[in-house]
SESELO-355962 format. One line per field, with one value per atom (N, C-alpha, C): residue number from 0; residue in one letter; atom name; x, y, z. Coordinates in Angstrom, 3 decimals. Layout:
<sites>
resi <- [NUM	...];
resn <- [A	...];
name <- [CA	...];
c1 <- [X	...];
c2 <- [Y	...];
c3 <- [Z	...];
</sites>
This chain:
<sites>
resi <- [0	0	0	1	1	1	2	2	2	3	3	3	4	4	4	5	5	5	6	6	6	7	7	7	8	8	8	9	9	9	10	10	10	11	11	11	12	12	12	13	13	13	14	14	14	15	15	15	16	16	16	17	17	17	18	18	18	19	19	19	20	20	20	21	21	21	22	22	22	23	23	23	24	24	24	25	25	25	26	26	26	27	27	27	28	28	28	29	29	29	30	30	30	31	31	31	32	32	32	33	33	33	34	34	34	35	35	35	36	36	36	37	37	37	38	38	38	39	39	39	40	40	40	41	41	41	42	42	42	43	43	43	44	44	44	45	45	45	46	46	46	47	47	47	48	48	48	49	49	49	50	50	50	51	51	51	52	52	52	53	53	53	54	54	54	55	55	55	56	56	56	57	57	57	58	58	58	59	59	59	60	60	60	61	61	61	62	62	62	63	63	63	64	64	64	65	65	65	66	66	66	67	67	67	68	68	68	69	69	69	70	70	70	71	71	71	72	72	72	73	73	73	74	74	74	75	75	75	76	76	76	77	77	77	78	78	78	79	79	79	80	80	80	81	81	81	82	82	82	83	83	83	84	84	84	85	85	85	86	86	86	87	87	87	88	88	88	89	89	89	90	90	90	91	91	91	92	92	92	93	93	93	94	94	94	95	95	95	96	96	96	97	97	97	98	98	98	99	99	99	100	100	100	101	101	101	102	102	102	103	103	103	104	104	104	105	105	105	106	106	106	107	107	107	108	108	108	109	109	109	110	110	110	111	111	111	112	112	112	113	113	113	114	114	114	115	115	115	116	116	116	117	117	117	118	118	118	119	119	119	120	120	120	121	121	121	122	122	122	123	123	123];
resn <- [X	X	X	X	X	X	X	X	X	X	X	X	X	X	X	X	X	X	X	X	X	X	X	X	X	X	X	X	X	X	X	X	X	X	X	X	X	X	X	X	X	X	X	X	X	X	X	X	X	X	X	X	X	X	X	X	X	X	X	X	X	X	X	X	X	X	X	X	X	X	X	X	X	X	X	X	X	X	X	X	X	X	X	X	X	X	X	X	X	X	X	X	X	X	X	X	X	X	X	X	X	X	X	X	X	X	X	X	X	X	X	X	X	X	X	X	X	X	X	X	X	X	X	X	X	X	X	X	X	X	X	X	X	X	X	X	X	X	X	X	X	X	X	X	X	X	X	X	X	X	X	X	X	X	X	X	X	X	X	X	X	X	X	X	X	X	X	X	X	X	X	X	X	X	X	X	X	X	X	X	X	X	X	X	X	X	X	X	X	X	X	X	X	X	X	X	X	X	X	X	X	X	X	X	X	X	X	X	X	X	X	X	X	X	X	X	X	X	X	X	X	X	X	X	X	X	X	X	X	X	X	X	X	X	X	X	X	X	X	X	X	X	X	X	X	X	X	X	X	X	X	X	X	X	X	X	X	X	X	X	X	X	X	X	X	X	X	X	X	X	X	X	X	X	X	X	X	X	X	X	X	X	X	X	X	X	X	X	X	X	X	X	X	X	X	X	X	X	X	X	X	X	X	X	X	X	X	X	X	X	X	X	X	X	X	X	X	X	X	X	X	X	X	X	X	X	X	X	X	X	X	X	X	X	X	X	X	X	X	X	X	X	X	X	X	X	X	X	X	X	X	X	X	X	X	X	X	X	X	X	X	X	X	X	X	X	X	X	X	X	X	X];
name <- [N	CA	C	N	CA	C	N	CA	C	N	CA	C	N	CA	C	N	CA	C	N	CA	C	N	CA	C	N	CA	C	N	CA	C	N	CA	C	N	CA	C	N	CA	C	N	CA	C	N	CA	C	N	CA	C	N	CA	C	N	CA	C	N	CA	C	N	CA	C	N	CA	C	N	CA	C	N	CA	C	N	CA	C	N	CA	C	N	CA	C	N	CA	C	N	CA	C	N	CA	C	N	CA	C	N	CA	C	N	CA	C	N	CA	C	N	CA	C	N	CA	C	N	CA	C	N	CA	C	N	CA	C	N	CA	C	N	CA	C	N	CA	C	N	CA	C	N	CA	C	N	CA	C	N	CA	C	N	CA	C	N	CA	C	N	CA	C	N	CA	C	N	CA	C	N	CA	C	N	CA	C	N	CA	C	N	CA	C	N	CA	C	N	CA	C	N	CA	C	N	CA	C	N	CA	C	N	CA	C	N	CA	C	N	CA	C	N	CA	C	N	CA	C	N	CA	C	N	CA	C	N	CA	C	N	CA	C	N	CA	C	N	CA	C	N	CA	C	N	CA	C	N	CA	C	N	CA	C	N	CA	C	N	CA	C	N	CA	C	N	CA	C	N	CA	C	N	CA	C	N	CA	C	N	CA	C	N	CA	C	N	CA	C	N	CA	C	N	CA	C	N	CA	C	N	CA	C	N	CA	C	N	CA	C	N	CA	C	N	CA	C	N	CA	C	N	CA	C	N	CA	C	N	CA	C	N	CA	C	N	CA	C	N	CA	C	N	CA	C	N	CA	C	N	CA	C	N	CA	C	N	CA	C	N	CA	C	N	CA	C	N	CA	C	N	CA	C	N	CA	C	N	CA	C	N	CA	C	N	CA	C	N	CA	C	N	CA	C	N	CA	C	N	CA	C	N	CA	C	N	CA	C	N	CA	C	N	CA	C	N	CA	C	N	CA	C	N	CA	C	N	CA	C];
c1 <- [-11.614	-11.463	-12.262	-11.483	-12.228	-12.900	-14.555	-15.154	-14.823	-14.036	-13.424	-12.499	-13.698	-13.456	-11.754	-11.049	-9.656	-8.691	-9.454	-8.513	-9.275	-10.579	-11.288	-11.290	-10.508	-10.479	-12.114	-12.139	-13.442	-13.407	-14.702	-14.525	-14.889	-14.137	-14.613	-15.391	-16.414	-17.986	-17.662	-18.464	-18.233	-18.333	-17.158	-17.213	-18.285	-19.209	-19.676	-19.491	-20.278	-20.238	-21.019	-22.043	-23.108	-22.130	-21.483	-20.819	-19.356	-18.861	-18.145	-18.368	-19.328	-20.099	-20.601	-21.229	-21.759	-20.716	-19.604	-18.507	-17.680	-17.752	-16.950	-17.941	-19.629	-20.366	-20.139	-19.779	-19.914	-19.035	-18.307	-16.910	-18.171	-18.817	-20.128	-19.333	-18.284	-18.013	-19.497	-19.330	-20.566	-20.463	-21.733	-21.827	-21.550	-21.229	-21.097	-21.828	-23.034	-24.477	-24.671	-23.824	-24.003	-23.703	-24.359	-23.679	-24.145	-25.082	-25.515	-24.514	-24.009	-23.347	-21.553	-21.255	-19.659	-20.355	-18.910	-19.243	-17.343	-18.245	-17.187	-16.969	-15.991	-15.350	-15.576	-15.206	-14.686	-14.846	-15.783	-15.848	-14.883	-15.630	-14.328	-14.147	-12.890	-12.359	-11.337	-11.477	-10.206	-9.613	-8.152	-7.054	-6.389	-5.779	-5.176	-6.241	-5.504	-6.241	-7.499	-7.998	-8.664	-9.141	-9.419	-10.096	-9.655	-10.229	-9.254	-10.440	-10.752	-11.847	-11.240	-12.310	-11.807	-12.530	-12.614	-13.913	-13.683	-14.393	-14.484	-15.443	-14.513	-15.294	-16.035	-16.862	-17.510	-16.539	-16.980	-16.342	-16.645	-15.329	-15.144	-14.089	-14.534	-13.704	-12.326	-11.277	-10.334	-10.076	-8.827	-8.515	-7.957	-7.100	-6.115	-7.269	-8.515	-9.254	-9.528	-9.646	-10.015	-8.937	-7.769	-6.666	-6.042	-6.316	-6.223	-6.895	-8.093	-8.762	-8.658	-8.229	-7.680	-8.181	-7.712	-7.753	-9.582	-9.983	-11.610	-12.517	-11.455	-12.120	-12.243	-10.766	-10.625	-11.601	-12.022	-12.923	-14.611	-14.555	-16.153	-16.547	-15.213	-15.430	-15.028	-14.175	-13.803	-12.838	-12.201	-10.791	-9.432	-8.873	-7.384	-7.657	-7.222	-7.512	-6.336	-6.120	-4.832	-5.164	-5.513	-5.855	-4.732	-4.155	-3.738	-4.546	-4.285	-4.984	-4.402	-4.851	-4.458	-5.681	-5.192	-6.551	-6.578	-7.773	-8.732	-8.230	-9.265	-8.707	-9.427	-10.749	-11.917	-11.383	-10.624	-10.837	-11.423	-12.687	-13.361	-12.709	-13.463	-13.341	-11.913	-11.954	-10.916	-10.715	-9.962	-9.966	-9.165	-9.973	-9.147	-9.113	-7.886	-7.770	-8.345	-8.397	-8.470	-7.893	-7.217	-7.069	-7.554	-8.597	-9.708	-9.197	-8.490	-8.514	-9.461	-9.316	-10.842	-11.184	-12.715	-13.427	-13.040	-12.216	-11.803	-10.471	-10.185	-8.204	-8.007	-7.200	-6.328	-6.665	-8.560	-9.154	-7.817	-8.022	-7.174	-5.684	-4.777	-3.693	-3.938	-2.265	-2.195	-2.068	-3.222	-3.403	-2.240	-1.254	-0.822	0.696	0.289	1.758	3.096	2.733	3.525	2.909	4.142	3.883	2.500	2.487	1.074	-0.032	0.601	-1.012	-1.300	-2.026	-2.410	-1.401	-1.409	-0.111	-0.767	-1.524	-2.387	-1.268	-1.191	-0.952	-2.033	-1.724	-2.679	-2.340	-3.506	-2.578	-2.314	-1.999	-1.861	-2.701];
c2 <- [0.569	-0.136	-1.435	-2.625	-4.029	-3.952	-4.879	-5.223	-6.093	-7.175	-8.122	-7.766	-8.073	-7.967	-8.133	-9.108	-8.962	-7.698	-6.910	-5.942	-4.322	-4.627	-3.246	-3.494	-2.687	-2.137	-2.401	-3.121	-3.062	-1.531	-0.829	0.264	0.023	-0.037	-0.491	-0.078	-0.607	-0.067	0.468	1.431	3.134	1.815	2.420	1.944	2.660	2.476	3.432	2.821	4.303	4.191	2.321	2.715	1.267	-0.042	0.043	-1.353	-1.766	-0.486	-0.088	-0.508	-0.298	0.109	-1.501	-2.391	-3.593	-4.203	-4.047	-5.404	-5.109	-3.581	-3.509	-3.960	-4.236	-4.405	-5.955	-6.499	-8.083	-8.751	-7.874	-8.419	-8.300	-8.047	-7.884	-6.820	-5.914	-4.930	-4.306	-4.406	-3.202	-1.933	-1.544	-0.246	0.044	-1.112	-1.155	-1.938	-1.077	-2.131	-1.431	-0.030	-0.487	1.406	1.387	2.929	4.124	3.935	4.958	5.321	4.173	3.576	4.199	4.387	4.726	5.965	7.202	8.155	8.288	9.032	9.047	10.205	11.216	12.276	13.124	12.196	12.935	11.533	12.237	11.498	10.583	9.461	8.384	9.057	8.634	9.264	8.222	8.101	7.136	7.436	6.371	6.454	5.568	5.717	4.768	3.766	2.688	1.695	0.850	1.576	1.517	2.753	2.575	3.732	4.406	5.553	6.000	6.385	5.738	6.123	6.159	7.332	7.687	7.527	6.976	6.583	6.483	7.654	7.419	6.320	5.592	4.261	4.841	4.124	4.703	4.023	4.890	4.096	3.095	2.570	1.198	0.372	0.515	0.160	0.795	0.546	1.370	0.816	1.350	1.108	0.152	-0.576	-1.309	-2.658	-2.536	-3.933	-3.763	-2.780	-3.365	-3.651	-3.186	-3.581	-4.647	-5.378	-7.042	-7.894	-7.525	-8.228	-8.163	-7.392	-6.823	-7.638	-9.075	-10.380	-10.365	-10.577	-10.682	-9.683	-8.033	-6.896	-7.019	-8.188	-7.913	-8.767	-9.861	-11.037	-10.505	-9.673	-8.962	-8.097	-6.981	-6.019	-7.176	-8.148	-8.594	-8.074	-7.349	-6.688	-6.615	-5.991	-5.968	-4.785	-4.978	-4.055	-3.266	-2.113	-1.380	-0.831	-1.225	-0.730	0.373	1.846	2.546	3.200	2.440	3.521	4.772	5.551	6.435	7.325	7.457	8.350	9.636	10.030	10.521	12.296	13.119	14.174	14.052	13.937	15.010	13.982	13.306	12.602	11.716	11.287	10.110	8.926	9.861	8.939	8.533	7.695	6.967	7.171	7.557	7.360	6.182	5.770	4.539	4.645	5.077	5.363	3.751	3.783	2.526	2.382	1.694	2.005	0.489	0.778	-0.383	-0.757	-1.898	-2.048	-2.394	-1.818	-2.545	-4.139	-3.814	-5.122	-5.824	-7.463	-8.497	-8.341	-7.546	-6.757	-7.977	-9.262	-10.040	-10.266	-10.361	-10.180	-10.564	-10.104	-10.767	-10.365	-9.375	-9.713	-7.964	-7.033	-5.834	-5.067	-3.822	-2.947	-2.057	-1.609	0.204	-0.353	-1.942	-1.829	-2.184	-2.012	-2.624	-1.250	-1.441	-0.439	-0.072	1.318	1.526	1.768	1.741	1.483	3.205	3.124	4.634	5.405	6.237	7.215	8.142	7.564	8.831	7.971	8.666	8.814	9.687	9.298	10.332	11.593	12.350	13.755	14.432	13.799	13.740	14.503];
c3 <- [-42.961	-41.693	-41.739	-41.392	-41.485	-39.806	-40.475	-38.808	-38.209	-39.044	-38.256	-36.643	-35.963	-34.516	-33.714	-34.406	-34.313	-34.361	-35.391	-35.650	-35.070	-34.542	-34.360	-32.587	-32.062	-30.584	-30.289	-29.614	-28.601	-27.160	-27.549	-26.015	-24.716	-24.235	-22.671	-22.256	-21.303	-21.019	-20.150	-19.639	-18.571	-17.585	-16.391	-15.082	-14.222	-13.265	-12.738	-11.336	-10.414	-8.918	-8.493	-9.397	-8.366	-8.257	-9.830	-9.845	-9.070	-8.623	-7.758	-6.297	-6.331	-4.466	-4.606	-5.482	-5.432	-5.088	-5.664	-5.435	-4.196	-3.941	-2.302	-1.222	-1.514	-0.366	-0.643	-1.863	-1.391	-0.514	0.109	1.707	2.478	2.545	3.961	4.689	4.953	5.879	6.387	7.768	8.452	7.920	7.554	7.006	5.452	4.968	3.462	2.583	2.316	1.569	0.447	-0.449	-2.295	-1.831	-2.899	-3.594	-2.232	-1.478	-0.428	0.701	0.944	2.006	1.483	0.752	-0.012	-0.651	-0.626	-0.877	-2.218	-3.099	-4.380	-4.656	-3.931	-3.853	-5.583	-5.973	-7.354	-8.585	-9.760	-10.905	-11.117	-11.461	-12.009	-13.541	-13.116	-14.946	-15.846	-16.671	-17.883	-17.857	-17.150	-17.456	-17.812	-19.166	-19.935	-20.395	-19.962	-20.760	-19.332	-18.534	-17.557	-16.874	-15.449	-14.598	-13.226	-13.190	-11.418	-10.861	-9.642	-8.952	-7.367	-6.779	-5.670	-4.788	-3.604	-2.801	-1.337	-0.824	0.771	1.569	2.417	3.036	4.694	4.881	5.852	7.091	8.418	9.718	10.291	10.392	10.235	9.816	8.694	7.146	6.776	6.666	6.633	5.064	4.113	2.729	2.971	3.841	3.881	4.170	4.890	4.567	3.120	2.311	0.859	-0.031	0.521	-0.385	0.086	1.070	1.416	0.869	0.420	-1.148	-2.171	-2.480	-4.154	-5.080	-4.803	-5.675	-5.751	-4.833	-4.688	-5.204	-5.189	-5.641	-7.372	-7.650	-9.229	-9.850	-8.792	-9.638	-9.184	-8.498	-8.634	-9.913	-9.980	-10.610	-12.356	-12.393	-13.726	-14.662	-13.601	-14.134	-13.247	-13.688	-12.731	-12.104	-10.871	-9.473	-9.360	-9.078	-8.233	-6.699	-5.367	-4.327	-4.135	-3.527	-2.871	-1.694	-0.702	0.641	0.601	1.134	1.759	3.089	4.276	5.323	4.490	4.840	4.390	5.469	4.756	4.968	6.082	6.118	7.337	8.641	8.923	10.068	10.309	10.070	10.159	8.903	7.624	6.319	6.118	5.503	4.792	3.240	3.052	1.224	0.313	-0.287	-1.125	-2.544	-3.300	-4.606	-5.499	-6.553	-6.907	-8.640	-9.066	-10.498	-11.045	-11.579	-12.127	-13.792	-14.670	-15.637	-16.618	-17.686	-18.291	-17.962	-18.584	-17.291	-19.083	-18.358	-19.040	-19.223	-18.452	-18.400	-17.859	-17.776	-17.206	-15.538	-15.276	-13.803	-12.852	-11.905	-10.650	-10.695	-11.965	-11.853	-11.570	-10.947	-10.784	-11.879	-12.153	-13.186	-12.897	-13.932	-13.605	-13.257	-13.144	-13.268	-14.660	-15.665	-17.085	-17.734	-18.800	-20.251	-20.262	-20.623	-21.100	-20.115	-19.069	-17.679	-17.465	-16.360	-16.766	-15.456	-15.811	-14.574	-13.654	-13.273	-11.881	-10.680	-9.687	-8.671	-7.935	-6.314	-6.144	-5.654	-5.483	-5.860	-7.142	-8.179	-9.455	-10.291];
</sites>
């Protein structure tokens, strides 16, 4: 195997909650100031050639204000964004799926959607 960087897959660095929770608190929403403030149901996990993270927003905040940024979510996080709202089970919370492409994925454009993207749905 040659190291010439051209031909050796670079691994995408672990997505985590903080860096998650940093770039949804930079909209200033009330009640949304970093990882304390957002609650993450269930492990982010790899899919495909990116990430599926699941995240309840506090009240207030509904998914559909974060998936009206998308563009802003992709140039925080430095990757291609997929927003899916969907409400939340308990009544209050909100849940917002998110399918995050690796960070330097084509920022700003929609992940999950071309060949190869990763196939969660939610529910899935």
């Amino acid at each position: 195997m040659s190291d010439d960087p051209t031909t050796t897959p670079a691994r995408a660095p672990r997505l985590t909650a903080a860096l998650v929770a940093e770039a949804l608190a930079s909209f200033g929403f009330p009640g949304v100031t970093g990882p304390e403030s957002i609650a993450f149901p269930a492990p982010i996990t790899r899919d495909g050639p990116g990430w599926w993270v699941e995240v309840d927003l506090p009240a207030g905040v509904t998914p559909q204000h974060i998936a009206d940024r998308e563009p802003g979510l992709a140039a925080a996080l430095g990757a291609s964004v997929r927003c899916i709202p969907v409400p939340g089970a308990d009544g209050g919370a909100m849940r917002l799926f998110l399918r995050i492409g690796d960070h330097g994925d084509a920022a700003g454009s929609r992940c999950g959607s071309g060949p190869g993207a990763g196939s969660r749905e939610p529910g899935a």
